[in-house]
PDB file of N, CA, C and O in Angstrom:
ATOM      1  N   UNK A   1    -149.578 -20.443-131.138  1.00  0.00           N
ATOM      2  CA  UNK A   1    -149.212 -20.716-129.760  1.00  0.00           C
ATOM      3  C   UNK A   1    -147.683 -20.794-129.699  1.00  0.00           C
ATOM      4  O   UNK A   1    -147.223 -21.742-130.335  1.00  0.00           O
ATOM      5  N   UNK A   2    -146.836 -20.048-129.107  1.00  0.00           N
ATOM      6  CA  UNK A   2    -145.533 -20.112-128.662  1.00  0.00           C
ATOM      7  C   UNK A   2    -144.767 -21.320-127.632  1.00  0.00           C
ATOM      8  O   UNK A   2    -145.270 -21.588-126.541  1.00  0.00           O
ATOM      9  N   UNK A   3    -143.881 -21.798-127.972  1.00  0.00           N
ATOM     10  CA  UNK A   3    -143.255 -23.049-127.151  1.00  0.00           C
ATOM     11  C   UNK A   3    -144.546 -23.871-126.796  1.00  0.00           C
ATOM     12  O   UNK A   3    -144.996 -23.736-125.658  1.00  0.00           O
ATOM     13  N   UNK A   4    -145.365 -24.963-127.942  1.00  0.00           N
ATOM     14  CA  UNK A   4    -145.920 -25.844-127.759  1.00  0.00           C
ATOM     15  C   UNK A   4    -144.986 -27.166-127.371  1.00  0.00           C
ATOM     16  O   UNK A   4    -143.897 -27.575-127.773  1.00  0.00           O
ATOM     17  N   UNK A   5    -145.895 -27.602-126.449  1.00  0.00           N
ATOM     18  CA  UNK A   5    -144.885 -28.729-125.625  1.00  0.00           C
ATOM     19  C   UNK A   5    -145.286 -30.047-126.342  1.00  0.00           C
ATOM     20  O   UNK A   5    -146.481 -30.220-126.582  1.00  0.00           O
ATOM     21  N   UNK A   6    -144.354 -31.011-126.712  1.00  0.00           N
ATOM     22  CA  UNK A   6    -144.326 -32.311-127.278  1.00  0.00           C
ATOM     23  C   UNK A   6    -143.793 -33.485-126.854  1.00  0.00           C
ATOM     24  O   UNK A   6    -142.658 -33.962-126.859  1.00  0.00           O
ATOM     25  N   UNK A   7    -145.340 -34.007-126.322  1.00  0.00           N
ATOM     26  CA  UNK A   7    -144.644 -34.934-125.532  1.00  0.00           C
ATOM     27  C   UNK A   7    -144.081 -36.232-126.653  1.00  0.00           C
ATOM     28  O   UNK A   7    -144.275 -36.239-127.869  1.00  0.00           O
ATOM     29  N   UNK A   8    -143.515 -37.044-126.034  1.00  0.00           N
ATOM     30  CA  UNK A   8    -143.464 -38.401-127.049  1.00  0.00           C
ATOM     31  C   UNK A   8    -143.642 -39.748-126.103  1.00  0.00           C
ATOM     32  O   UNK A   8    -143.634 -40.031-124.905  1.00  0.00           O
ATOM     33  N   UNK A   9    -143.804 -40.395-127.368  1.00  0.00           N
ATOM     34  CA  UNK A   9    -144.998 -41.828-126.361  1.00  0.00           C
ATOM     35  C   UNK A   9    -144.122 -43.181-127.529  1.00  0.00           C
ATOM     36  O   UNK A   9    -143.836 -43.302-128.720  1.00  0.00           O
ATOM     37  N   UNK A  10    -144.007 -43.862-126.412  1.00  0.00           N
ATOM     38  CA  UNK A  10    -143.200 -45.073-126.426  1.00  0.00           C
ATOM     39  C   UNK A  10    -144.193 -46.401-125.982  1.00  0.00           C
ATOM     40  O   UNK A  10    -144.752 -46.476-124.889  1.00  0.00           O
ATOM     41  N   UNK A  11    -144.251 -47.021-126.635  1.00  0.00           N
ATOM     42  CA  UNK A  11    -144.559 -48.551-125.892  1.00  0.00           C
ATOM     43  C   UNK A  11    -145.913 -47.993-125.393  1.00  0.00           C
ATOM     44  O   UNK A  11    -146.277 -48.550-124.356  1.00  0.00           O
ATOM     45  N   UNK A  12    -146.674 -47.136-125.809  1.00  0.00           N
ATOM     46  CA  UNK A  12    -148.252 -46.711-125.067  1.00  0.00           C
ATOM     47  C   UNK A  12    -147.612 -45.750-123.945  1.00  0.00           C
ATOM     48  O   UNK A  12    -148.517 -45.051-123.491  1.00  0.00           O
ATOM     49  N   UNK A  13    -146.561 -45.506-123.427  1.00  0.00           N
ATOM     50  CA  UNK A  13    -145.983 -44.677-122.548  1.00  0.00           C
ATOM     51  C   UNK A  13    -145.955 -43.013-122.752  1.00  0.00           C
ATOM     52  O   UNK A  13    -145.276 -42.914-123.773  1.00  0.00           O
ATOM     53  N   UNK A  14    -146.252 -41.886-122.418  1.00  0.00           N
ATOM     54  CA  UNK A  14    -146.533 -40.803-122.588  1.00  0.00           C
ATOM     55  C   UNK A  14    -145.247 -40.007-121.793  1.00  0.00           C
ATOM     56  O   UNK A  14    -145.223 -39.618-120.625  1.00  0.00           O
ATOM     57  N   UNK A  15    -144.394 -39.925-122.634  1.00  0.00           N
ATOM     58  CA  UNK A  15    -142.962 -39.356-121.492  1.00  0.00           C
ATOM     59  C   UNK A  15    -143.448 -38.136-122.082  1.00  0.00           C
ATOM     60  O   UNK A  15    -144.017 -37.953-123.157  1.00  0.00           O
ATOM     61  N   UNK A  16    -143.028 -37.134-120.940  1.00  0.00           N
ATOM     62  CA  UNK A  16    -142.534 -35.694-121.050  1.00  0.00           C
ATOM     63  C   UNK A  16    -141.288 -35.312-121.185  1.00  0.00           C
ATOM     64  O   UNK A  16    -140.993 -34.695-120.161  1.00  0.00           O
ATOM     65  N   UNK A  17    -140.221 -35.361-122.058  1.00  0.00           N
ATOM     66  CA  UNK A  17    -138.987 -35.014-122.152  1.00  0.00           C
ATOM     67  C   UNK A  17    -138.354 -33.706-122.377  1.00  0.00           C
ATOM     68  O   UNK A  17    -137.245 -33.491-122.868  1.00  0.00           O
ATOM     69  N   UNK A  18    -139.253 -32.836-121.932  1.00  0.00           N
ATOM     70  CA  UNK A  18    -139.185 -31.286-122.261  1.00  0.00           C
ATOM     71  C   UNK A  18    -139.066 -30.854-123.446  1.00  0.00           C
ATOM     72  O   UNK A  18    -138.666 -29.690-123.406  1.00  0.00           O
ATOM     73  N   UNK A  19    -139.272 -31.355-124.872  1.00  0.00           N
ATOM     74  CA  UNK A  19    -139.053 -30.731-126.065  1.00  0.00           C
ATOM     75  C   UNK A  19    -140.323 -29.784-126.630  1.00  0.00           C
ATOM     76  O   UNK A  19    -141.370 -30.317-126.999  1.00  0.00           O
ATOM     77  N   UNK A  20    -140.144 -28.439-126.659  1.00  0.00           N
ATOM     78  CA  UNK A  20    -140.729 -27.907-127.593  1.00  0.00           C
ATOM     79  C   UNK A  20    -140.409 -27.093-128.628  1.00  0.00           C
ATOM     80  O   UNK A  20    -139.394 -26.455-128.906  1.00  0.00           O
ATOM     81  N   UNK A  21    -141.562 -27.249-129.193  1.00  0.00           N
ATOM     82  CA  UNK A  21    -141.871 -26.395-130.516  1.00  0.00           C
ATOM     83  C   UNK A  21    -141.835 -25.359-130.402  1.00  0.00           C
ATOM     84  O   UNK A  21    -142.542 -24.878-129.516  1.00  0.00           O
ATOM     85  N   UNK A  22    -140.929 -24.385-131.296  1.00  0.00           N
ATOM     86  CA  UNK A  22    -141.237 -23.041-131.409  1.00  0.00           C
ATOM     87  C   UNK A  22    -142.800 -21.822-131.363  1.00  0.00           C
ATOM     88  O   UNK A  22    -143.323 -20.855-130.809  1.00  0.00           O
ATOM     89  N   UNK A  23    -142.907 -22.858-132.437  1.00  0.00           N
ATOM     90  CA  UNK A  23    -144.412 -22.104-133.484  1.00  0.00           C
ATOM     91  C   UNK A  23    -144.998 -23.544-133.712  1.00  0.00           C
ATOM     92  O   UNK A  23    -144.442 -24.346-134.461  1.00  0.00           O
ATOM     93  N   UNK A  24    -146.050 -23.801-133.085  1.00  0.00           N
ATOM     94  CA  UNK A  24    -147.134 -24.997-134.206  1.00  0.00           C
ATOM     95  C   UNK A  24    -148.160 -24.083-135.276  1.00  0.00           C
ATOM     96  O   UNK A  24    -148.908 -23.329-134.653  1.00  0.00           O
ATOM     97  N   UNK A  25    -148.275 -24.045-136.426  1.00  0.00           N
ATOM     98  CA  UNK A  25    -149.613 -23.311-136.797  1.00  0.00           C
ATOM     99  C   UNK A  25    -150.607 -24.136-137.139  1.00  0.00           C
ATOM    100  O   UNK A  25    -150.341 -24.874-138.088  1.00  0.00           O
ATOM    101  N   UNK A  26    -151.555 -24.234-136.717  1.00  0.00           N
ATOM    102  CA  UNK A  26    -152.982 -24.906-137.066  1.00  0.00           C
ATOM    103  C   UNK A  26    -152.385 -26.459-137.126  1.00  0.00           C
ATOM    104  O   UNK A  26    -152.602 -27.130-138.135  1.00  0.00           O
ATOM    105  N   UNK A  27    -151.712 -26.944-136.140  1.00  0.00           N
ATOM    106  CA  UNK A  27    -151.833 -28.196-136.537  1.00  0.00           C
ATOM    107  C   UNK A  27    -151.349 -28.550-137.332  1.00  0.00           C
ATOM    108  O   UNK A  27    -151.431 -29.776-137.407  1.00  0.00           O
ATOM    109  N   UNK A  28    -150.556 -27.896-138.431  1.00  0.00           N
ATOM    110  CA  UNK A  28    -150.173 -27.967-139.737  1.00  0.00           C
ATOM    111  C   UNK A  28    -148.705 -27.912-140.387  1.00  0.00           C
ATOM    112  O   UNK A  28    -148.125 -28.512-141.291  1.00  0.00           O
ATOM    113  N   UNK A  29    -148.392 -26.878-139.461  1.00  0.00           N
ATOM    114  CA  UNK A  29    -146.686 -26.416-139.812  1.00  0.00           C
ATOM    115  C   UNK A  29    -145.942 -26.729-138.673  1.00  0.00           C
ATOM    116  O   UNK A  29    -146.649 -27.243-137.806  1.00  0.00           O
ATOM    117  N   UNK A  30    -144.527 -26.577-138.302  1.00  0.00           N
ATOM    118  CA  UNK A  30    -143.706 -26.672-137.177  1.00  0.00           C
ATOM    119  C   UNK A  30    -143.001 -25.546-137.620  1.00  0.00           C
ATOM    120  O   UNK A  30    -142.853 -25.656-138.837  1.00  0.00           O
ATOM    121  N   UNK A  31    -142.294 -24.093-137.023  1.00  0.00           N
ATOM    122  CA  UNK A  31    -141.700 -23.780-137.044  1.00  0.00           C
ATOM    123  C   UNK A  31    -140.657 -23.645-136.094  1.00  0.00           C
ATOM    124  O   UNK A  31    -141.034 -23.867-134.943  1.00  0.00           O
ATOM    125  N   UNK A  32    -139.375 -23.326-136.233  1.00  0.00           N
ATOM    126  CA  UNK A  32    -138.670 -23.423-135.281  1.00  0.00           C
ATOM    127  C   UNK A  32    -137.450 -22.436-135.625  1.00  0.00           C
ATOM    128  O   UNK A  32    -137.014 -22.460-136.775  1.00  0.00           O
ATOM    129  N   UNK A  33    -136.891 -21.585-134.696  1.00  0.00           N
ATOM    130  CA  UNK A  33    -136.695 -20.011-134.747  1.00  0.00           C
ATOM    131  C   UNK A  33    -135.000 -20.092-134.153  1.00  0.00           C
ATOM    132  O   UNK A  33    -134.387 -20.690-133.268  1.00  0.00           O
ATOM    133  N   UNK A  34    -134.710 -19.110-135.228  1.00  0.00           N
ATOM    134  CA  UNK A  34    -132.775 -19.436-134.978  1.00  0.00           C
ATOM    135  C   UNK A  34    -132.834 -18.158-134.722  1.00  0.00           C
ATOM    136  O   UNK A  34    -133.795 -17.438-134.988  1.00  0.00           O
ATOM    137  N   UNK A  35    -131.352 -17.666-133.957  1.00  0.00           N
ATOM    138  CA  UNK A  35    -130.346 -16.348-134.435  1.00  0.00           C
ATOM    139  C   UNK A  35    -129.365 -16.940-134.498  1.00  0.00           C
ATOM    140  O   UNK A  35    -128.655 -16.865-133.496  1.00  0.00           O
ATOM    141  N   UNK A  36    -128.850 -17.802-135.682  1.00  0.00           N
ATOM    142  CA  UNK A  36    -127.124 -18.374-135.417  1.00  0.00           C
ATOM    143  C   UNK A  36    -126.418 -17.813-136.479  1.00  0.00           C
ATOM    144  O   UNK A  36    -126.975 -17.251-137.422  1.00  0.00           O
ATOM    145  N   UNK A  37    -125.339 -17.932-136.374  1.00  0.00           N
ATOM    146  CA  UNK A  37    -124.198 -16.990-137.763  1.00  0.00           C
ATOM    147  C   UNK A  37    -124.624 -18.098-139.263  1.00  0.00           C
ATOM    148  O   UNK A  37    -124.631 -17.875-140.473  1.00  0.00           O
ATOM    149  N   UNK A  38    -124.954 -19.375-138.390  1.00  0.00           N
ATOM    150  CA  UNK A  38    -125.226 -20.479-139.517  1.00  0.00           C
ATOM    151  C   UNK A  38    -126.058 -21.309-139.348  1.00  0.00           C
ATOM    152  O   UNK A  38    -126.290 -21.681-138.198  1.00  0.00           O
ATOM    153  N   UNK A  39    -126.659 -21.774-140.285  1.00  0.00           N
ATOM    154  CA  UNK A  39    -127.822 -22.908-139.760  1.00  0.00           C
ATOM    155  C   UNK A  39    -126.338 -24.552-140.196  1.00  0.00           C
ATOM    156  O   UNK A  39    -125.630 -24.709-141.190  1.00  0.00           O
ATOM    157  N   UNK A  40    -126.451 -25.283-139.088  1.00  0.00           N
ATOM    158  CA  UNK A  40    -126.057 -26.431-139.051  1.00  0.00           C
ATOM    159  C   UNK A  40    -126.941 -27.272-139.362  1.00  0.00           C
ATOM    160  O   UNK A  40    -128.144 -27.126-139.149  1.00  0.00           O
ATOM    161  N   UNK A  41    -125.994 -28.984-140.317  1.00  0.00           N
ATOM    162  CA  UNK A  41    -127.081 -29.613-139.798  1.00  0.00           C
ATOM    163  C   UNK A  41    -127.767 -30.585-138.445  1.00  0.00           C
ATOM    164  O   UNK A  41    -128.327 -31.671-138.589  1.00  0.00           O
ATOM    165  N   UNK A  42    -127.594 -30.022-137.430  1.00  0.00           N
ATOM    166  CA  UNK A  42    -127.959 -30.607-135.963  1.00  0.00           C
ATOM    167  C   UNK A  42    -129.143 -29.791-135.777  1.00  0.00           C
ATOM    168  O   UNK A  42    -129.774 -30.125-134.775  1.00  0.00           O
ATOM    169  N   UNK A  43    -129.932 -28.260-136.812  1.00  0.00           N
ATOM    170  CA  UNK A  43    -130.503 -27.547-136.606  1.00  0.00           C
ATOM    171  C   UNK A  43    -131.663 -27.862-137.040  1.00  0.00           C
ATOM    172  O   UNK A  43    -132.689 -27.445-136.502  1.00  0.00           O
ATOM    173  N   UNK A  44    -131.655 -28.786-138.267  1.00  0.00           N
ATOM    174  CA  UNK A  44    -132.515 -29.414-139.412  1.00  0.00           C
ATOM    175  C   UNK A  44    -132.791 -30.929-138.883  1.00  0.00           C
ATOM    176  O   UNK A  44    -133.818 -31.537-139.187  1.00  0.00           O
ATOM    177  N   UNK A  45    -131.635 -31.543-137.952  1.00  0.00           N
ATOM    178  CA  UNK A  45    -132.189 -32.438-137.564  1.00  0.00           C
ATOM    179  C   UNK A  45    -133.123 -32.787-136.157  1.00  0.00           C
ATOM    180  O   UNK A  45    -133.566 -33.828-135.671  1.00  0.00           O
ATOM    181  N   UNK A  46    -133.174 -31.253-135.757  1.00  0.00           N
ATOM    182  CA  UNK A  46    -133.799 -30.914-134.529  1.00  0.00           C
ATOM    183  C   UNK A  46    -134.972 -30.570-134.870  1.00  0.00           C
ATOM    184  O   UNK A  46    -135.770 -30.562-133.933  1.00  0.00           O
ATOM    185  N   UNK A  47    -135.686 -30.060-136.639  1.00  0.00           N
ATOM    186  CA  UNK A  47    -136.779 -29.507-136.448  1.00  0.00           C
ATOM    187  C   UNK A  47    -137.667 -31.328-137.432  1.00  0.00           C
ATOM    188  O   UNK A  47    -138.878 -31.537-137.364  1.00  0.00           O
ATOM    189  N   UNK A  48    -136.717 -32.262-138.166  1.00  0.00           N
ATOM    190  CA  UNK A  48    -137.130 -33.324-138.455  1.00  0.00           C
ATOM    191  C   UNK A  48    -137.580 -33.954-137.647  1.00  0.00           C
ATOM    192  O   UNK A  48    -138.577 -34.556-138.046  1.00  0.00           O
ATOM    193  N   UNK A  49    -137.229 -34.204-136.238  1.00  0.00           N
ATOM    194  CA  UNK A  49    -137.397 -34.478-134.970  1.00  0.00           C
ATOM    195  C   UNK A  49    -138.323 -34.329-134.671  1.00  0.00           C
ATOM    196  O   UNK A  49    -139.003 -35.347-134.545  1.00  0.00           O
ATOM    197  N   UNK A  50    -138.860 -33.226-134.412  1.00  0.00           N
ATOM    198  CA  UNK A  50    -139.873 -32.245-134.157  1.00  0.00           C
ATOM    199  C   UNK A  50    -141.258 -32.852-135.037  1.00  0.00           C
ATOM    200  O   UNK A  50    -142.338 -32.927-134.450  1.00  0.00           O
ATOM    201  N   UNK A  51    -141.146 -33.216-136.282  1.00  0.00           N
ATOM    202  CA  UNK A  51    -141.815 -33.067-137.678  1.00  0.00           C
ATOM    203  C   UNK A  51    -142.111 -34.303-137.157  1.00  0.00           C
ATOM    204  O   UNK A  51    -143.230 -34.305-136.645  1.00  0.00           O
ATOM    205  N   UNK A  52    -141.321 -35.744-137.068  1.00  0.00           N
ATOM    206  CA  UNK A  52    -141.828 -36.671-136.907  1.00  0.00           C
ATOM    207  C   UNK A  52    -142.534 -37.054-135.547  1.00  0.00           C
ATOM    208  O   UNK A  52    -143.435 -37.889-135.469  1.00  0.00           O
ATOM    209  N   UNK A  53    -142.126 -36.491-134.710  1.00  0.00           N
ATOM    210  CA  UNK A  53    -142.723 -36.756-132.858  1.00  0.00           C
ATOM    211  C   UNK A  53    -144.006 -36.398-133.252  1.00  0.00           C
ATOM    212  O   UNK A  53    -144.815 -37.300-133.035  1.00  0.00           O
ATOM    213  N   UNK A  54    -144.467 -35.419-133.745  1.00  0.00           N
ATOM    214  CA  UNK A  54    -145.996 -34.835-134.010  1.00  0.00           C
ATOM    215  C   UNK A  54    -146.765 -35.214-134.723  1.00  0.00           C
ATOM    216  O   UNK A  54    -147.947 -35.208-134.380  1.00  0.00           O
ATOM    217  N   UNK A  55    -146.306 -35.767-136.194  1.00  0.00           N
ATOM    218  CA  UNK A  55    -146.732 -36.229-137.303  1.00  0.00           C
ATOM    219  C   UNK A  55    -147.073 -35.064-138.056  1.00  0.00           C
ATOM    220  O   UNK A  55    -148.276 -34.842-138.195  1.00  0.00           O
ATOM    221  N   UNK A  56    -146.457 -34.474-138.441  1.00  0.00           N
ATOM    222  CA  UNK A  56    -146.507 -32.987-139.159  1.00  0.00           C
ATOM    223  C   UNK A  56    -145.744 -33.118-140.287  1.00  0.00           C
ATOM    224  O   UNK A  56    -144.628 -33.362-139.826  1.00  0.00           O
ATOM    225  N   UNK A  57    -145.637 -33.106-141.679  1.00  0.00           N
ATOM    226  CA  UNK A  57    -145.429 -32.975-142.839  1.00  0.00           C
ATOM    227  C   UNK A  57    -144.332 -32.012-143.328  1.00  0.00           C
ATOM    228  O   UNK A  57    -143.387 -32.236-144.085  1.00  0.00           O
ATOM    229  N   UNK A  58    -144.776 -30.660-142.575  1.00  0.00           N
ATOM    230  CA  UNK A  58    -144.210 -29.507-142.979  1.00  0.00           C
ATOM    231  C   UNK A  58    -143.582 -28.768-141.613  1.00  0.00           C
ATOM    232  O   UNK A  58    -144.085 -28.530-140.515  1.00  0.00           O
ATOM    233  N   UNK A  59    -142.120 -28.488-142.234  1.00  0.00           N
ATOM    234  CA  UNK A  59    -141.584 -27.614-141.259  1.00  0.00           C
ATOM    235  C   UNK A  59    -140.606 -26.293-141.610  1.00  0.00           C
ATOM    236  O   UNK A  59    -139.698 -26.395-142.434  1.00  0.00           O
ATOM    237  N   UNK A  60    -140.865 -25.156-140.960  1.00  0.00           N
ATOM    238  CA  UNK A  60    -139.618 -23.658-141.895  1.00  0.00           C
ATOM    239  C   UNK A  60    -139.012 -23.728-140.362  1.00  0.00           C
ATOM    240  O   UNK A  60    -139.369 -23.875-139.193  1.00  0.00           O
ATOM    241  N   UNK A  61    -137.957 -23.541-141.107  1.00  0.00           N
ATOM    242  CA  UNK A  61    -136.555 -23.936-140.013  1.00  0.00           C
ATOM    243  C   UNK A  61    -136.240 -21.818-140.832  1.00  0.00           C
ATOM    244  O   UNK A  61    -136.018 -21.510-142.002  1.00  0.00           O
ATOM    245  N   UNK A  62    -136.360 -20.958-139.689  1.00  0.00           N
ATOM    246  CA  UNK A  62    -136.028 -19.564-139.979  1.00  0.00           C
ATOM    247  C   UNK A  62    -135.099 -18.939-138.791  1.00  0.00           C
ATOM    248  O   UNK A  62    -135.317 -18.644-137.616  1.00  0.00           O
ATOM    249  N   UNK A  63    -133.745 -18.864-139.814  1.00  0.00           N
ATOM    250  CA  UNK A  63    -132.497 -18.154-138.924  1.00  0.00           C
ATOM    251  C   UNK A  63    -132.821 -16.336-138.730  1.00  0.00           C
ATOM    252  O   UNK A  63    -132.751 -15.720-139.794  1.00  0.00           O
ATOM    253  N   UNK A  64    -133.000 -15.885-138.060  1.00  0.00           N
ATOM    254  CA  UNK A  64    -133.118 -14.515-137.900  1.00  0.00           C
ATOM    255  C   UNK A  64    -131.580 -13.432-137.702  1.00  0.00           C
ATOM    256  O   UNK A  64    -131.522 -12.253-137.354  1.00  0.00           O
ATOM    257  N   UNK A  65    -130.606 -14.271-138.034  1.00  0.00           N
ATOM    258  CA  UNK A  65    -129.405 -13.554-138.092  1.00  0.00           C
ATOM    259  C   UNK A  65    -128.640 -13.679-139.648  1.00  0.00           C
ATOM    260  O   UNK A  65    -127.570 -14.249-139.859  1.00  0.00           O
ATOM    261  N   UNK A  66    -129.385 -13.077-140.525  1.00  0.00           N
ATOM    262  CA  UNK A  66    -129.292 -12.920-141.714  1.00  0.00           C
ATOM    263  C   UNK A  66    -129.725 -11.534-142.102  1.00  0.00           C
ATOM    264  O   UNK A  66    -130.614 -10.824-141.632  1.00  0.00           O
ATOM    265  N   UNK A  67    -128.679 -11.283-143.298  1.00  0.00           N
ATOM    266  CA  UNK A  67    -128.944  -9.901-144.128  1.00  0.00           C
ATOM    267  C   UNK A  67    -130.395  -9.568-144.513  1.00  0.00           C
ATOM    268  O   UNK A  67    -131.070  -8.571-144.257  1.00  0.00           O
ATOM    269  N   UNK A  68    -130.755 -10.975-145.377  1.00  0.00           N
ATOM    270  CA  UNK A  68    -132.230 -10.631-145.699  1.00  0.00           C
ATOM    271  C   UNK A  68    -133.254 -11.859-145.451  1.00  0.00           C
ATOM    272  O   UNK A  68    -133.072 -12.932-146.027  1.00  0.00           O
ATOM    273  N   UNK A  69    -133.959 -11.726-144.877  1.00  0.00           N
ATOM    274  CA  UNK A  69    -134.717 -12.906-144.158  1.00  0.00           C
ATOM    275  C   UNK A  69    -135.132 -14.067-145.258  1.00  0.00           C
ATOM    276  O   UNK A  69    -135.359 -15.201-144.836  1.00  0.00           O
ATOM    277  N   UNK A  70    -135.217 -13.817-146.487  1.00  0.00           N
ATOM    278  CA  UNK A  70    -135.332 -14.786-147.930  1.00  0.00           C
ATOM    279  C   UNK A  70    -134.108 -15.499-147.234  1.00  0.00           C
ATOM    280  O   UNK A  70    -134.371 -16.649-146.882  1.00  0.00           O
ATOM    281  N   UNK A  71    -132.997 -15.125-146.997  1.00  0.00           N
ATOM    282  CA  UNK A  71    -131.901 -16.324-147.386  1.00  0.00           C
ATOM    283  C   UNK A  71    -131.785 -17.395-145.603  1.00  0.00           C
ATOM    284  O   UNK A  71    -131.176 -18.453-145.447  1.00  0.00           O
ATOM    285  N   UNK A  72    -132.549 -16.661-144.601  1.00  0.00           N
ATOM    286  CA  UNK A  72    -132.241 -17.465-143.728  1.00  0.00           C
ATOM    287  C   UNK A  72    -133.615 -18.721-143.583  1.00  0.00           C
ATOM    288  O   UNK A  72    -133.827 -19.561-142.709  1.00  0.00           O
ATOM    289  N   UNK A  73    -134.186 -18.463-144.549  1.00  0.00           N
ATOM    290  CA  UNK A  73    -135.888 -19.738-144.447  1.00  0.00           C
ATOM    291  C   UNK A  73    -135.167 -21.202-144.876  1.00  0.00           C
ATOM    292  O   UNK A  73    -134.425 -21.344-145.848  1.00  0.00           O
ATOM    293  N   UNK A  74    -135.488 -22.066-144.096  1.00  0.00           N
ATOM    294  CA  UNK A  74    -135.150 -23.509-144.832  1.00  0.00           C
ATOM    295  C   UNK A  74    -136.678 -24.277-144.668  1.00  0.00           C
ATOM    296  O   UNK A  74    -137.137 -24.460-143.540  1.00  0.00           O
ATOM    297  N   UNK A  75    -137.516 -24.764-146.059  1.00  0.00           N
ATOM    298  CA  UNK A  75    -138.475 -25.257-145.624  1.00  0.00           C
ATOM    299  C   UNK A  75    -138.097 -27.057-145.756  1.00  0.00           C
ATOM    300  O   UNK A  75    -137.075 -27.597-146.179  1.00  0.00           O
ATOM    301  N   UNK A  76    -139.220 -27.593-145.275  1.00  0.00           N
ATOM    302  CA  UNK A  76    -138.483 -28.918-144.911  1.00  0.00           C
ATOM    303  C   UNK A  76    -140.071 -29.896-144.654  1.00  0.00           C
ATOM    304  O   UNK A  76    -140.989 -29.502-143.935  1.00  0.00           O
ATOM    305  N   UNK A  77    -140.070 -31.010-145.315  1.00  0.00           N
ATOM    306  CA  UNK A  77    -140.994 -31.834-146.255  1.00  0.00           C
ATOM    307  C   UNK A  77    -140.950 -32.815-145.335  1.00  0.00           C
ATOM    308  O   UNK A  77    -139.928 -32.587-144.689  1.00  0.00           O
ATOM    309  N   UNK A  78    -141.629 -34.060-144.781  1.00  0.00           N
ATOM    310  CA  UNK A  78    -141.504 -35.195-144.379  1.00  0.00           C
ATOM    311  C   UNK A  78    -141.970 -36.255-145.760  1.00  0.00           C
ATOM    312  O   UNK A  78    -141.938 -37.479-145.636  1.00  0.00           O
TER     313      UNK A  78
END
């Protein structure tokens, strides 16, 4: 599913703050999809973000403005 929406919940509160997910797969992964000259880290702390709002474990943080797509994957563990 493309741009899955995530809400986050406070105090039993269910806000909608517009954040989504790139890629969810099965419930399982978060991906989240670059074209930048560089991955920063504000990029990694956007998909940790992501990782913890959901409770998701696993996340590939993949820059698509790279020579060879091996060097733009960052995978990323909770």
């Amino acid at each position: 599913m493309l741009q899955h929406s995530l809400p986050v919940k406070y105090k039993g509160v269910k806000l909608d703050c517009g954040y989504r997910v790139d890629l969810l797969i099965d419930n399982k992964v978060i991906v989240e999809l670059k074209s930048v000259d560089k991955l920063v880290p504000i990029h990694q702390a956007q998909l940790l973000s992501y990782m913890k709002l959901a409770g998701i474990k696993i996340g590939l943080l993949m820059n698509f403005n790279v020579q060879f797509m091996k060097n733009g994957i960052k995978r990323m563990v909770l």
